[in-house]
N, C-alpha and C positions, 0 to 999 in steps of 0.2 A: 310371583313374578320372577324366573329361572336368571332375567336379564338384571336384576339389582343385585342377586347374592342370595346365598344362604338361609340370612338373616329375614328377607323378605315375609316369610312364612311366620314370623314368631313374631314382627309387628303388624302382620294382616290380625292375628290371634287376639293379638291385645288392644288392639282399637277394637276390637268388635265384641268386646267386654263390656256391661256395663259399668259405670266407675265405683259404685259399690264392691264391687269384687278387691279384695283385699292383699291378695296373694294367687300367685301362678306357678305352677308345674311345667316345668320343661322337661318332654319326653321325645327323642326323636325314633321315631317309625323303623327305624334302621338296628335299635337296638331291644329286640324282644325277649330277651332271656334275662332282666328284671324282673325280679321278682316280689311279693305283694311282704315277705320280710325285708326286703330295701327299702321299701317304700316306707314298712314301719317305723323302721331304723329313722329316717329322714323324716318323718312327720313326728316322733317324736322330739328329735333335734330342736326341728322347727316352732314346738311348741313352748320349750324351754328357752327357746335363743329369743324368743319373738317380746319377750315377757320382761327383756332385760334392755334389746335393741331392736326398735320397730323399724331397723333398715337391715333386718340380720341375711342373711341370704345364707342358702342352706346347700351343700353340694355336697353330692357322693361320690366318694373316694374309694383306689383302692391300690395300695403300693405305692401312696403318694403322687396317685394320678388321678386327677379332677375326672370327674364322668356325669351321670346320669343318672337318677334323678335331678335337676336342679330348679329351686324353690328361691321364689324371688317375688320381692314384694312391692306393693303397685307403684312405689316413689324408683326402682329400678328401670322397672320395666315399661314405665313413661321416659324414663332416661333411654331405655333404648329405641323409643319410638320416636324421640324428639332429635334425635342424632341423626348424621349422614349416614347413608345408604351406604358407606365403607366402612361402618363401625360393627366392631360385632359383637356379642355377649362377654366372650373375652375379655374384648378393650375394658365394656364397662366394669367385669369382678376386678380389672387390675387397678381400674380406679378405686374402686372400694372394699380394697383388698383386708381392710380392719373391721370388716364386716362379716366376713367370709366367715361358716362353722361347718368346718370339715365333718363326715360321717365315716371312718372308715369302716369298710364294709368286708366280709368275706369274697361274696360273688364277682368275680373278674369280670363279669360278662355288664358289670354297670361305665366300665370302660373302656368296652369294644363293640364295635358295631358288624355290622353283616353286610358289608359290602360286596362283594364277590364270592364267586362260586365255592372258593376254599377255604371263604369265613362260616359259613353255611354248613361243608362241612366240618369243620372244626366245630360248629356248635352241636352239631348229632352227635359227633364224637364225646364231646364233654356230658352230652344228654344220657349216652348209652351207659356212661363210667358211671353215671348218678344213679342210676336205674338197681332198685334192689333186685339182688338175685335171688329165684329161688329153688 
């Protein structure tokens, strides 16, 4: 629902979870150039942080800037669904900011999305640079 926010999308997700589910992946659509070593990086994290603090929430970083993957566990992500329709994910990691286990990561593209034309290229561009020559 475009008319509540952003946010809308990621409490449709999690009410339509059954409450067994333990843990969630925050991935948005906007950012495809994630790669399945981020992911490892952050499922690792998550297994070690998880083992220590069952409210660990797990974010990938890179330059000291929060991004994507983010890994949140189902006492959060009922916080986000039991809040007002102006709360955002945000709000709640700065409440449980003693929670938080950063992953810094190599790939910059876990904290940039592709919103316009010249994000898009920008990302062919960093695609072509990766590409071995032969």
């Amino acid at each position: 629902d475009p008319d509540r926010g952003q946010s809308s999308s990621l409490r449709r997700g999690i009410t339509a979870t059954p409450a067994e589910i333990r843990w969630f992946v925050v991935h948005p659509v906007d950012m495809p150039l994630i790669g399945q070593r981020d992911y490892d990086a952050c499922f690792a994290a998550l297994l070690q942080a998880s083992r220590i603090d069952q409210d660990a929430i797990v974010v990938a970083s890179h330059t000291m800037r929060r991004g994507h993957p983010l890994m949140l566990p189902r006492s959060v992500a009922d916080e986000m669904v039991r809040g007002p329709d102006e709360i955002s994910p945000r709000d709640v990691l700065k409440s449980r900011a003693s929670h938080i286990v950063h992953v810094a990561l190599v790939n910059p593209w876990v904290v940039d999305d592709l919103d316009f034309p010249a994000d898009y290229d920008r990302a062919i561009e960093s695609l072509e640079q990766r590409k071995p020559r032969l």
